[in-house]
N, C-alpha and C positions, 0 to 999 in steps of 0.2 A: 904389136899387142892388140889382141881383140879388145872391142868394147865390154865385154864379160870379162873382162882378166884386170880390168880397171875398178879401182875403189872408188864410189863415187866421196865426192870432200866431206860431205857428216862424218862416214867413217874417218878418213884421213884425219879427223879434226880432233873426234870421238878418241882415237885410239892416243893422240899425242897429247890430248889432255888426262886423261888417266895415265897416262904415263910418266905429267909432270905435275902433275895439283892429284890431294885427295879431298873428296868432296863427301859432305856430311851433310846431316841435317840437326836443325835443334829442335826441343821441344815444342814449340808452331809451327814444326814445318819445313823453313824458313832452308833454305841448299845454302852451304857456302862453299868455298872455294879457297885449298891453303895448300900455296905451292909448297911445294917436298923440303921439310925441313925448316921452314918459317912458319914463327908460330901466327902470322897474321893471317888472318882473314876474310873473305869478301863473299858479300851476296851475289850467287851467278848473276840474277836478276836487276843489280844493279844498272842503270842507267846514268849515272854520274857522270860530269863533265871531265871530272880525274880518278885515275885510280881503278876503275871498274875495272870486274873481271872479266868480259868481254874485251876492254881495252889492253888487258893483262894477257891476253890469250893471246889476240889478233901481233902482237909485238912479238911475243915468242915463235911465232909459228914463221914469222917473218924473217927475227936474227938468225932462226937454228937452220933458214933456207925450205922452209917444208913450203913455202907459199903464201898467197895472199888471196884471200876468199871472199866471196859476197856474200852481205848479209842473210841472203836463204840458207846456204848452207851452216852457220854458224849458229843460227838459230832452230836450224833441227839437230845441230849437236849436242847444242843446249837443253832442250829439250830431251832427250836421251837421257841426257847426266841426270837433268833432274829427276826422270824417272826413276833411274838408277837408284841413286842416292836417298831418295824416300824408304827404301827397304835396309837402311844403315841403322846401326846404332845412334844415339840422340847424344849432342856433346855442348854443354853451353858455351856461347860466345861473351865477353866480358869487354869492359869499355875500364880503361885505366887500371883497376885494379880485381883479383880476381882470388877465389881459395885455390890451393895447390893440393899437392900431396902433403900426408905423413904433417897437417898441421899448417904446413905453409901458406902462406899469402904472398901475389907479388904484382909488383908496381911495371903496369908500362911507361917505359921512360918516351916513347914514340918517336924510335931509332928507326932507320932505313932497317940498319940491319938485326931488328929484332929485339936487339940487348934490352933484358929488363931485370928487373930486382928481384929475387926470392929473399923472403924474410921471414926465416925460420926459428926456432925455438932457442937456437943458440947464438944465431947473430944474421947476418945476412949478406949475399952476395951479386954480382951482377953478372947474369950469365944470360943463354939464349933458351929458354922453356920449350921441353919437350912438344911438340905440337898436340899432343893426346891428353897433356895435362894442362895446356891455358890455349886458347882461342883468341887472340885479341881481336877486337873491331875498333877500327879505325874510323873516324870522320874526320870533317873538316874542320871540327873544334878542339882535334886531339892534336894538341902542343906536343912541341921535344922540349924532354928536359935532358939536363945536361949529367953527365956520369956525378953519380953524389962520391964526395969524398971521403974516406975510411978513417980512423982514430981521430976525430974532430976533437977529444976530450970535452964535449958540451959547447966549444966555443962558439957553433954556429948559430945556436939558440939565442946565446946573448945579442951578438949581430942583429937577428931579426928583429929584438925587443927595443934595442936600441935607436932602431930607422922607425920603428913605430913606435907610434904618441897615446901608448895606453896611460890611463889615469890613475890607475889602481894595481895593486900586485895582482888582486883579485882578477881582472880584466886580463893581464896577462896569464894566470893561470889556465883559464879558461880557454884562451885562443891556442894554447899548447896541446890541450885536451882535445878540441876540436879537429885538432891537425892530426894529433895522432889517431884520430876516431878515423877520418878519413882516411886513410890505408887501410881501415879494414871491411871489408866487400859486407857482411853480415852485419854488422853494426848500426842502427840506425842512430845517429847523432844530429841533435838540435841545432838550428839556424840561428848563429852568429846576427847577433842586431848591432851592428859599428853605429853607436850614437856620440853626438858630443856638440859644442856650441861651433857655429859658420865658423870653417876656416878652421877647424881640429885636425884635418887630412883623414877623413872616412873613407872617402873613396881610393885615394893612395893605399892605406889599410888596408881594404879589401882587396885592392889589386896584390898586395902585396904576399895577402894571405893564400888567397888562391890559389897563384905562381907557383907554389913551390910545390902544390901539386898539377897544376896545369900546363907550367910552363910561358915562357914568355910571349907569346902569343895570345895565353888568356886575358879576357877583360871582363869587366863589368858591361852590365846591357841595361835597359832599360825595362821596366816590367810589360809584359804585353796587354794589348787589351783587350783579349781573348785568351781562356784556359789552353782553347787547342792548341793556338801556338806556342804557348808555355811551355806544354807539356811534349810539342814535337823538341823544343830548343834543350827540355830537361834529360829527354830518353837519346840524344844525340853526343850527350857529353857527361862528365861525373860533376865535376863541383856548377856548380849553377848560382851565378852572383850579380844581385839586382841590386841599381843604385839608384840613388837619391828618391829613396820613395816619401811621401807627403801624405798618402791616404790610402786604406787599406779596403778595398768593397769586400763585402761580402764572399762572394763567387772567389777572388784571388784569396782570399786565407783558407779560404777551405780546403782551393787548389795547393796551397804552401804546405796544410797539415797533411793531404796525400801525401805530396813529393818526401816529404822526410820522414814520414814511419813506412810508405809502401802504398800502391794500389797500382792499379792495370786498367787501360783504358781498350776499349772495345770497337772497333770501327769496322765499316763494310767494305771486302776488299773491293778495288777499282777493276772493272773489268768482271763480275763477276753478280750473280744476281741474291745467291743466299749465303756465301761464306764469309768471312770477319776473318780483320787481322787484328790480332791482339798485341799489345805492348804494354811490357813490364817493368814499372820503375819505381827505384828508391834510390836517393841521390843524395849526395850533401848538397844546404841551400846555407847562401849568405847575402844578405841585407844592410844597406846602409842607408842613416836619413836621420832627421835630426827631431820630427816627429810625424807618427804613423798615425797620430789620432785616437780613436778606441780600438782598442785590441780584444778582439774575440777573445773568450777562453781557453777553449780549445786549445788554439792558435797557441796563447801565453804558455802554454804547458811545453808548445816543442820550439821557444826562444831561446836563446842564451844571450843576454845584453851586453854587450860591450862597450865600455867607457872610453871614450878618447880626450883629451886638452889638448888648446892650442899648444904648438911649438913655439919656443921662443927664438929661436934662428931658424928665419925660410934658407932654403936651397932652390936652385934650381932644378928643373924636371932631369934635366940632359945628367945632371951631377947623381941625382939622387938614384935613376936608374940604373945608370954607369956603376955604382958604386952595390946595388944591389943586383945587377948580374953577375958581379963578381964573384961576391961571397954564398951568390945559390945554390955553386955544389955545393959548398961546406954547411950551410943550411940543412939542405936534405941528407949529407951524411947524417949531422948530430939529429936531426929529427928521427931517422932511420936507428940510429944508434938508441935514443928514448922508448922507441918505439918496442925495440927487441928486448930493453930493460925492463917496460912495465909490463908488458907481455908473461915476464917469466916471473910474475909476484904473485902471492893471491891474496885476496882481498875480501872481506865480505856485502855481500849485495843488499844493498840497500831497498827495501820492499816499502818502502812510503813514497815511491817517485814515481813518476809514470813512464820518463824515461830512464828505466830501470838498468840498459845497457850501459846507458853513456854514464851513471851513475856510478856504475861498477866500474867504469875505466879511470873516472875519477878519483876511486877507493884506490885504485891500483898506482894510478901516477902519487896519488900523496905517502902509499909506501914505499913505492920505489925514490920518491924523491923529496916528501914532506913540504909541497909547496901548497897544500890545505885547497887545493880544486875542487874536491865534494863541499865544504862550509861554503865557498865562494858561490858554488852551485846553486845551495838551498837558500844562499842570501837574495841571489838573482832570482829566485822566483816569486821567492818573498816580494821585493820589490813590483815584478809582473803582477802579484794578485792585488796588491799596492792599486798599481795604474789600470787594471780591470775593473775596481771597484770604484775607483775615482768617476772611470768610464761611463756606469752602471747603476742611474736612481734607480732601480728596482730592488738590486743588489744591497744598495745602502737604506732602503728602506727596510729590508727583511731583515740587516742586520742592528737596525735601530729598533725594530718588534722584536729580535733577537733579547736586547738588555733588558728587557721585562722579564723575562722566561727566566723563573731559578737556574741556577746553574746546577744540570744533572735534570734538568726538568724538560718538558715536552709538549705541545699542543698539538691537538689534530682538528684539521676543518676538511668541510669538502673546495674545490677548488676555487667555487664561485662565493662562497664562506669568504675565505682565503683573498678573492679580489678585491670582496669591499673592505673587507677591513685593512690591506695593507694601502689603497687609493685614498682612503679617510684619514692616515697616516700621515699619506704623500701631503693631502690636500691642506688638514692640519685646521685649526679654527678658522682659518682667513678665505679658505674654498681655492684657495689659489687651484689654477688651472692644474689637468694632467699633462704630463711631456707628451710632446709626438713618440708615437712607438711605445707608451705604454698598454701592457694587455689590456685586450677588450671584452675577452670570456675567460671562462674560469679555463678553458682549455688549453689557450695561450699561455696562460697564469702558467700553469702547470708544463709546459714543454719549454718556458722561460725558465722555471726554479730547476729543471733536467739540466740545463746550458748551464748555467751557473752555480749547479752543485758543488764540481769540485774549488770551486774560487770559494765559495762558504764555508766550506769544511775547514780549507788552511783559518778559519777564522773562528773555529770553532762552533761553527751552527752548520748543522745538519739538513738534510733535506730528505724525506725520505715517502714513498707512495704505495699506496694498498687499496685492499679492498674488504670490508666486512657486510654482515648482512643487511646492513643499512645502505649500503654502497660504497662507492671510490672518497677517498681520503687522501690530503696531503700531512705528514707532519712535518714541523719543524720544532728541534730539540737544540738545547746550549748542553754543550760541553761541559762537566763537571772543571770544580777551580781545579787545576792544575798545581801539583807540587809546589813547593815554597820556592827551590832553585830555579825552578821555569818561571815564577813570580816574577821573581828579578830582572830574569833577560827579557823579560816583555817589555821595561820601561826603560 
């Protein structure tokens, strides 16, 4: 055979990888790489020590006898594809759980071969996803979970509740809600705070809760001390569980209120002088610690507290896991089974929360199953503006110049109005000092009563800013008395 009658190895490489992977791209860009009939997925571009589709390639080409190539060639294959594949249609890739067709939603169980849950409008089953309808991506923090079990009649839930040391119905309602929030891709649901006195089992807890969406392999990590790494460790896996935290800065809550309602973080790609790689995340977050200190507002608004008490019979580790590996398929049957019942209720939405989602799946579990998870909801926040206000002399000063103000009544100052009179307050006949970290201008004043509006408001005092021909204005207004039956439940 002449040397013209020879294919040089791109092609050769070129034509067997089109003929065994289709390759796509998503909305960044981003090529992946899903051999024929599996719904998993790889970035060509990967460099990984396991797994890569390079490594994925370089194996087939070897079993099926077509050869074994050098790196030059495999990378002007690569290269090809990628070009190729740029002019495809755009198909998301999904990490654990993902929307389907026709309604469905489904859970990667993170099988070799594929097998995952579709969980449909009438119940749910475990099969192998079309590749054009779910993309899974894989890493190294994607657990296998174990085939869930079919007609659990609820039993597995109790199981759960039972190895965990919630304090409260309340507490258990809520970690129910959470679990069902998480199977659903669109949903953004609140971060789980496992609190309780040394030695409650928080962290077992949260391992425990995780699990049943992560799998046995999930753990708790310690919180980083840096956003960036957070946020690679967050876009890397779905449920994200940080333990024994002690102190909240600044910088990490603010990162915590991203990660659980959404945002996208922007960086410049490596190798490159003006492009940016982008990554998009919303994830479920869970927290355990026994205290966090002052809690932002913010923050407080995307919590869910949870109560734990000591146990009064320890077990050991060996015992305790043995015995909940056990019952984890049947866990995730009845969880999956809950999930498909509250699914098919409706409910009405609740427009006074902010997270109006999880709110709503709350309305839905207490009709499908009347375990009162929306009161528990609005008791736990209760509580949160509780300990933000605790948190908060500014807060407690506003609402002490609050009980002057009729109720239904209102004052308007400008901002620096505003500073001395509530720091005259603070300081009171005795001159006593201001805190560290109290406003220093009226400007502060005023982007301080912005932070802590909605924490006022559950309390009845207002906060509100303008401007007239005199200039900028802050008011603060009290809430008219409330009904005679609200009377009551306030004391």
């Amino acid at each position: 055979m002449s040397e013209d009658e020879k294919n040089p190895a791109r092609e050769v490489i070129t034509d067997y990888a089109q003929a065994h992977f289709r390759y796509f791209r998503t909305a960044d860009g981003t090529v992946y790489a899903q051999k024929n009939g599996h719904p998993v997925a790889r970035p060509i571009r990967s460099q990984g020590t396991t797994g890569s589709h390079r490594q994925e390639l370089m194996v087939g080409l070897f079993k099926d006898g077509i050869g074994v190539f050098n790196g030059t060639a495999l990378k002007e294959a690569l290269d090809l594809i990628e070009a190729l594949a740029l002019t495809e249609d755009t198909q998301a890739v999904n990490i654990r759980v993902a929307p389907g067709f026709d309604g469905a939603t489904w859970l990667d169980l993170g099988r070799d071969d594929g097998q995952s849950v579709r969980i449909h409008p009438t119940g749910w089953d475990i099969l192998t996803p079309d590749p054009h309808e779910v993309c899974w991506r894989r890493t190294q923090l994607t657990g296998e979970l174990p085939l869930p079990v079919k007609d659990t009649d609820g039993k597995g839930i109790d199981l759960l509740l039972r190895l965990c040391n919630f304090a409260t119905a309340a507490s258990e309602s809520l970690a129910i809600a959470w679990l069902i929030g998480c199977l659903g891709p669109s949903v953004p649901v609140p971060a789980p705070f496992l609190t309780g006195p040394q030695g409650a089992g928080k962290s077992t807890g949260g391992r425990m809760l995780m699990r049943i969406i992560e799998g046995m392999s999930g753990d708790l990590r310690r919180a980083p001390k840096d956003e960036a790494n957070l946020i690679a460790a967050v876009a890397a896996g779905w449920v994200t569980a940080l333990d024994n935290l002690s102190h909240m800065a600044s910088d990490l809550s603010d990162a915590m209120c991203c990660i659980v309602t959404g945002a996208e973080d922007v960086k410049r790609a490596l190798f490159t002088d003006g492009d940016v790689y982008r990554t998009g995340y919303r994830r479920p977050l869970l927290l355990t610690g026994i205290d966090v200190g002052i809690i932002r507002p913010d923050l407080a608004e995307r919590l869910l507290p949870l109560r734990l008490e000591r146990p009064t019979v320890r077990r050991t580790e060996a015992e305790l896991w043995a015995e909940y590996a056990e019952i984890l398929p049947v866990v995730l049957g009845s969880l999956l089974d809950l999930t498909v019942q509250v699914r098919a209720v409706e409910a009405e939405t609740p427009t006074d929360l902010r997270m109006a989602d999880f709110a709503h799946l709350c309305a839905q579990l207490d009709t499908a199953t009347g375990l009162g998870a929306l009161a528990a909801y609005r008791a736990a926040l209760d509580d949160l503006n509780d300990d933000v206000i605790e948190g908060d002399l500014l807060a407690q000063t506003v609402l002490k110049h609050a009980e002057s103000i009729e109720p239904g009544g209102n004052e308007r100052m400008t901002s620096t109005e505003w500073l001395h009179l509530l720091s005259g307050l603070y300081s009171g006949e005795d001159c006593r000092p201001l805190p560290k970290g109290w406003p220093t201008t009226g400007k502060v004043l005023s982007d301080r009563l912005k932070r802590i509006q909605p924490t006022l408001a559950a309390r009845g005092t207002f906060i509100d800013s303008g401007r007239t021909a005199e200039g900028r204005y802050v008011e603060i207004a009290r809430a008219g008395n409330p009904p005679p039956n609200e009377q009551k439940q306030m004391f």
